[in-house]
Backbone as JSON, one array per atom type, in Angstrom:
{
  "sequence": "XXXXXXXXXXXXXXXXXXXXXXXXXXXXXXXXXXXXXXXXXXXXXXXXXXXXXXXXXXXXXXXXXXXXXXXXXXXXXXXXXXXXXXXXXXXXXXXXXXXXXXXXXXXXXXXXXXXXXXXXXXXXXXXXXXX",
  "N": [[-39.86, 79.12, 37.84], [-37.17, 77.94, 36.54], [-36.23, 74.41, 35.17], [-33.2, 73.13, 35.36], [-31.0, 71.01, 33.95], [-27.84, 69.4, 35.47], [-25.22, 68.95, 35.15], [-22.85, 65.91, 34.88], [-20.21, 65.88, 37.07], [-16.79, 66.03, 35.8], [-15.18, 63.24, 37.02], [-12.2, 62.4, 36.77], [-9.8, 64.88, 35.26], [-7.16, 66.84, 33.68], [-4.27, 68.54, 33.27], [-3.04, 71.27, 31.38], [-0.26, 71.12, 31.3], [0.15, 68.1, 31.46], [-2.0, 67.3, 29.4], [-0.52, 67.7, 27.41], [1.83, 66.66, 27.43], [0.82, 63.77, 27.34], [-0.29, 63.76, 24.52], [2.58, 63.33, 23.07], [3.83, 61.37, 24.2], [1.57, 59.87, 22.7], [2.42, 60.4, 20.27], [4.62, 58.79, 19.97], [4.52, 55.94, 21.29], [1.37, 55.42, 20.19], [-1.74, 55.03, 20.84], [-2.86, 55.58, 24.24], [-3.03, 54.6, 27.45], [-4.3, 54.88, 31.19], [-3.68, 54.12, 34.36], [-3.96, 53.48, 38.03], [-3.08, 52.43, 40.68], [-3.12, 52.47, 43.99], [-1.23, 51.17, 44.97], [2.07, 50.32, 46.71], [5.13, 52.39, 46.34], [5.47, 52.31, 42.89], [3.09, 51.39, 42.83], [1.73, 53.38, 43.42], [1.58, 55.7, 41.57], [0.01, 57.3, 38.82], [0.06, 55.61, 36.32], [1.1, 55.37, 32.97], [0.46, 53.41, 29.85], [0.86, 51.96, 26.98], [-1.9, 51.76, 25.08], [-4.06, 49.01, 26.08], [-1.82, 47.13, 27.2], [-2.0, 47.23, 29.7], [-3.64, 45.12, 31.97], [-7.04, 45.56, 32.42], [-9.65, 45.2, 35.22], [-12.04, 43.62, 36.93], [-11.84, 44.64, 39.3], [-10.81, 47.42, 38.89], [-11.62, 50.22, 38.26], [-12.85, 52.62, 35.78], [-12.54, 55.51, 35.55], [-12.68, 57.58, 33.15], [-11.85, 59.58, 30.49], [-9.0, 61.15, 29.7], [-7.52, 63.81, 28.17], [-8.12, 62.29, 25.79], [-7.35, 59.68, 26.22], [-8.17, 56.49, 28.21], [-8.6, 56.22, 31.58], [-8.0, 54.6, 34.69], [-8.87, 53.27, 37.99], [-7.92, 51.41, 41.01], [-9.95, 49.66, 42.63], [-10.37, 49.45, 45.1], [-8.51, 51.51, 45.72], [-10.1, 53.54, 45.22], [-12.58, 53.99, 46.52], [-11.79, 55.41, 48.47], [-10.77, 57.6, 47.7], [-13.2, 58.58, 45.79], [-14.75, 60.79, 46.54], [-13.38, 62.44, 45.4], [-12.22, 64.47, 43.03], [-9.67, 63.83, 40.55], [-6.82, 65.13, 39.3], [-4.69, 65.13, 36.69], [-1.36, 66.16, 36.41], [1.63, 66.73, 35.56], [5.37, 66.99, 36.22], [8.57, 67.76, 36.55], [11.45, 64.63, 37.11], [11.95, 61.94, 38.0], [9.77, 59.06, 36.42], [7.16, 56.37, 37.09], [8.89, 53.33, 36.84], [7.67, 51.21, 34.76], [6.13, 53.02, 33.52], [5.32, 54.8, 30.32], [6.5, 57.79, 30.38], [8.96, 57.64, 31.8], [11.4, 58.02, 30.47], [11.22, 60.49, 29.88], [11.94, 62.7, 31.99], [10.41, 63.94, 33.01], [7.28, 63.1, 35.37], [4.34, 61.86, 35.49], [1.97, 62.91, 37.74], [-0.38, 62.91, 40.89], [-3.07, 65.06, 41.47], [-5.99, 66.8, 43.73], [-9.18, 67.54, 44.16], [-11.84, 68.18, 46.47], [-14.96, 66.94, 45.85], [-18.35, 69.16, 45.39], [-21.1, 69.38, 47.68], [-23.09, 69.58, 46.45], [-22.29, 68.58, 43.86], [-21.4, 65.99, 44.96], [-24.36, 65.02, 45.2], [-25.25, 64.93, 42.52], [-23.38, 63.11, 41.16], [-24.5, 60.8, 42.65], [-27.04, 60.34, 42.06], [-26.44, 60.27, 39.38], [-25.12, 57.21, 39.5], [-22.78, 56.91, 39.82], [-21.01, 57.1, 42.15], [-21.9, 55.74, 45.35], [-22.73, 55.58, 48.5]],
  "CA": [[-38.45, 78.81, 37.95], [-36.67, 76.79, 35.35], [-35.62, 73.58, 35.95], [-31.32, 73.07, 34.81], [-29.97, 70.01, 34.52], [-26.8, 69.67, 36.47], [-24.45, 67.73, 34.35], [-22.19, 65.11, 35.29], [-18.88, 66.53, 37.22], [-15.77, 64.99, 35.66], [-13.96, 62.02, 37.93], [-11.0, 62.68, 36.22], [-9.07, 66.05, 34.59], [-5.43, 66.47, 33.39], [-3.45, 69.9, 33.29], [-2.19, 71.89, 30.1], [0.67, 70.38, 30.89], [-0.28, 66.6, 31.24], [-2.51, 67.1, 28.13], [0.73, 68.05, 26.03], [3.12, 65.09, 27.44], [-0.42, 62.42, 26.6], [0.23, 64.28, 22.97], [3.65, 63.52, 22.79], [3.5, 60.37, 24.35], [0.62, 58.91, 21.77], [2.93, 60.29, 19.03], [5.92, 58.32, 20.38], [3.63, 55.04, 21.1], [0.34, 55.03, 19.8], [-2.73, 55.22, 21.98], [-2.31, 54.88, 25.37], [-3.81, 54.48, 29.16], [-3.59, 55.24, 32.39], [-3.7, 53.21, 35.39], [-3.46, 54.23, 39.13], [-3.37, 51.27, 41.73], [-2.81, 52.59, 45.19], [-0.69, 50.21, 45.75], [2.89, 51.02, 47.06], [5.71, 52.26, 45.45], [4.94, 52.89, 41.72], [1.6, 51.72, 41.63], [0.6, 54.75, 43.87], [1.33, 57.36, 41.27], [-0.37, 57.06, 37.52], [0.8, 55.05, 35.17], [0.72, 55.43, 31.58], [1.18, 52.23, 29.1], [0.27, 51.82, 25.74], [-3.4, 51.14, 25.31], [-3.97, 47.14, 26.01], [-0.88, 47.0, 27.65], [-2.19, 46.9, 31.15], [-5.52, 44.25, 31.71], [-7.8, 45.86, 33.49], [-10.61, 43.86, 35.18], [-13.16, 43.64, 37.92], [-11.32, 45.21, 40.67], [-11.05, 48.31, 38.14], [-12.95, 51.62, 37.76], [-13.08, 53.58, 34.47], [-13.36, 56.73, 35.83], [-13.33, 58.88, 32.39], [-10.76, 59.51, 29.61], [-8.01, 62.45, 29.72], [-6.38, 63.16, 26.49], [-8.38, 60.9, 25.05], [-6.89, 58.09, 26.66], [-8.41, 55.97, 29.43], [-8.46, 56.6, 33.24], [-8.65, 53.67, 35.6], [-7.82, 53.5, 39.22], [-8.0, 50.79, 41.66], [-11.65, 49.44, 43.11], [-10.16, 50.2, 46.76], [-8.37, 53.38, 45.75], [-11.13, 54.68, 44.04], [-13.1, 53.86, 47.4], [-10.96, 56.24, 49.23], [-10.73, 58.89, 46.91], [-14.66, 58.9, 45.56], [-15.51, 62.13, 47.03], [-12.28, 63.8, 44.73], [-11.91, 64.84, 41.66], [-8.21, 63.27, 40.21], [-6.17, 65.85, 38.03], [-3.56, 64.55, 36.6], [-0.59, 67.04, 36.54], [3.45, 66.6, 35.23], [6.28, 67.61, 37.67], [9.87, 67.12, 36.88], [11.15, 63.75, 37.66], [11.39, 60.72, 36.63], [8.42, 58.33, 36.69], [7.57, 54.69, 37.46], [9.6, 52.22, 36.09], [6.89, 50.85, 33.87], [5.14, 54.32, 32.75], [6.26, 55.84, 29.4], [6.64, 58.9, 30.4], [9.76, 57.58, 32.44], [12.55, 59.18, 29.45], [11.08, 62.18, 29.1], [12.81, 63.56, 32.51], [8.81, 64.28, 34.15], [6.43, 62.18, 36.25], [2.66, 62.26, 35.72], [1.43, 63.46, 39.46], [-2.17, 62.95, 40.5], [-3.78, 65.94, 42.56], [-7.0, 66.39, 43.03], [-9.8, 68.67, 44.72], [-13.06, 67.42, 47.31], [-16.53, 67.63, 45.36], [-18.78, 69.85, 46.76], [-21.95, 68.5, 48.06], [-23.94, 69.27, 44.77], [-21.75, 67.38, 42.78], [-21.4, 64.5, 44.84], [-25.34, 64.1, 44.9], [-25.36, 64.69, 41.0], [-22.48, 61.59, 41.25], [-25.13, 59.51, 43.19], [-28.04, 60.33, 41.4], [-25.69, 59.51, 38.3], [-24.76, 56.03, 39.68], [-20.9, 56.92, 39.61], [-20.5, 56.9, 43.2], [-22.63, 55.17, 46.28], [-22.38, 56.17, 50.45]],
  "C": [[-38.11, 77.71, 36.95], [-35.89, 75.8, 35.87], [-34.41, 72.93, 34.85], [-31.43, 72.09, 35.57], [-28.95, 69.92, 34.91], [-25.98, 68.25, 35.05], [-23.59, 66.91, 35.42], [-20.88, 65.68, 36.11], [-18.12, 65.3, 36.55], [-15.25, 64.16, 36.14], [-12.64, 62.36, 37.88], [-10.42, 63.94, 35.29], [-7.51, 66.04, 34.33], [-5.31, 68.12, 32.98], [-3.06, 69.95, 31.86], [-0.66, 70.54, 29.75], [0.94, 68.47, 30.48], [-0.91, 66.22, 29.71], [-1.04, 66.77, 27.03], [1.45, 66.65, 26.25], [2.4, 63.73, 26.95], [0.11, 62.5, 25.01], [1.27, 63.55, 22.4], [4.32, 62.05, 22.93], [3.1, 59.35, 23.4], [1.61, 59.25, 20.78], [4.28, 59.25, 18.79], [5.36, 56.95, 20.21], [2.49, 54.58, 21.0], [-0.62, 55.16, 20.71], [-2.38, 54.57, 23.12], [-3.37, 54.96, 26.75], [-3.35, 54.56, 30.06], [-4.19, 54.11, 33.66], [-3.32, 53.53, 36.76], [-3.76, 53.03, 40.38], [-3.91, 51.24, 43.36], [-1.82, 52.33, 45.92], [0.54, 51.23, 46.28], [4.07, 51.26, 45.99], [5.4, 52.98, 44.0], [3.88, 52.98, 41.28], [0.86, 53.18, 42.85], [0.74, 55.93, 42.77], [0.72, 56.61, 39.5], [0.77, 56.68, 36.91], [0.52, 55.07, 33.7], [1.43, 54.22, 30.92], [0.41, 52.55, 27.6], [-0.95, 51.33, 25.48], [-3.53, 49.49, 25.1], [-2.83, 46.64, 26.52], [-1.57, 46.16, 28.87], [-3.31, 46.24, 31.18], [-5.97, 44.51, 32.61], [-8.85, 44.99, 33.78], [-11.52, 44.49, 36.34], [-12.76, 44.71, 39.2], [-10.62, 46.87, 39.93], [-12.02, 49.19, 38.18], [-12.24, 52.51, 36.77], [-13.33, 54.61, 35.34], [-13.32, 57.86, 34.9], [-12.07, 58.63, 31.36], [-9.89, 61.51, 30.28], [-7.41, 62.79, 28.46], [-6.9, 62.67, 25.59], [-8.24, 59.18, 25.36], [-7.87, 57.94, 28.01], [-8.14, 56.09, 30.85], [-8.81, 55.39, 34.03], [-8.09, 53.74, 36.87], [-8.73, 52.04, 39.78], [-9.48, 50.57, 42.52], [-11.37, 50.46, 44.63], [-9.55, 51.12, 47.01], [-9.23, 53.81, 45.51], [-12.33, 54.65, 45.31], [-12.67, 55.22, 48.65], [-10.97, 57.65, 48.52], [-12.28, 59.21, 45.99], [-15.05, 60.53, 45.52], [-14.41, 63.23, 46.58], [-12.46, 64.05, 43.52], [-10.39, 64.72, 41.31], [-8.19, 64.43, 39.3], [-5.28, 65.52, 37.9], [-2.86, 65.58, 35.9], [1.07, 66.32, 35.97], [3.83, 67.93, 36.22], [7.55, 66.99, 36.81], [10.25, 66.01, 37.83], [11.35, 62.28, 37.27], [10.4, 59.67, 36.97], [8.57, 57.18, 37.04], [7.83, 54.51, 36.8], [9.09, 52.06, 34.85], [6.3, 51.79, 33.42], [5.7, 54.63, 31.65], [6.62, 56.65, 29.53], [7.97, 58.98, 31.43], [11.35, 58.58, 31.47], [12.31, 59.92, 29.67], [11.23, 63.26, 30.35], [11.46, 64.34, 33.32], [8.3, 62.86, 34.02], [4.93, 62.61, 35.71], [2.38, 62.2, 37.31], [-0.07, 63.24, 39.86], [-2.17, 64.06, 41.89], [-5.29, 65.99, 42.2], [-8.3, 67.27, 44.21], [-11.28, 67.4, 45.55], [-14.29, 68.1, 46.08], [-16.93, 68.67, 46.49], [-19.92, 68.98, 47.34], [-22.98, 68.61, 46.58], [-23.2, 68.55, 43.67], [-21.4, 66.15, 43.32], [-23.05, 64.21, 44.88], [-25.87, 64.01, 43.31], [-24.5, 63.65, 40.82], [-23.51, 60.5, 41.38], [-25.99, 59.07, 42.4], [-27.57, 59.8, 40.07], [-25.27, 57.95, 38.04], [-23.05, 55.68, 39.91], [-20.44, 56.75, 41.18], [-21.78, 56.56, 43.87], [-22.29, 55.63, 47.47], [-21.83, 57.62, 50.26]]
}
């Protein structure tokens, strides 16, 4: 029997359509990032800023790029949501306050699917997630 490595599952994914508005976005202001808090309000849904905009820090998780751009979400969201897989999706809408993507008449959305059990112990064994 041959022994296959199991790659990494993604943390993070973004839709056709999300890809295109990142696109359109970076061409508008330059590289950019995303940011997802938990908090209430605006910081529960992704935020997009211009890369270096937002200072991420300790209470931060990288969980991957989209687009190209950066993915971070909240230590104690990202505690809660571990065992998902984030896709980040556009919806008609208009966005948070602070996101760029507030003009352009759509929202970035986050949905997002349960691992299964082989990809969360390829997670563990990875170091990306713990419990």
């Amino acid at each position: 029997m041959e022994n296959v490595a199991t790659s990494v599952p993604l943390q993070v994914t973004a839709t056709d359509a999300a890809l295109g508005l990142i696109d359109r976005l970076r061409a508008k202001h330059g590289d950019v990032m995303f940011h997802q808090s938990g908090g209430c309000c605006d910081g529960s849904s992704p935020m997009c800023y211009p890369l270096g905009e937002f200072i991420t820090g300790d209470q931060d998780v990288l969980l991957g790029t989209v687009g190209g751009a950066p993915f971070y979400i909240g230590r104690a969201q990202f505690e809660y949501w571990k065992h998902t897989q984030i896709i980040l999706d556009v919806v008609p809408g208009r966005g948070g306050m602070f996101s760029l993507e507030g003009p352009e008449g759509v929202r970035f959305l986050t949905r997002s699917r349960v691992f299964t059990d082989e990809e969360i112990a390829v997670l563990r064994a990875a170091d990306r997630i713990t419990s």
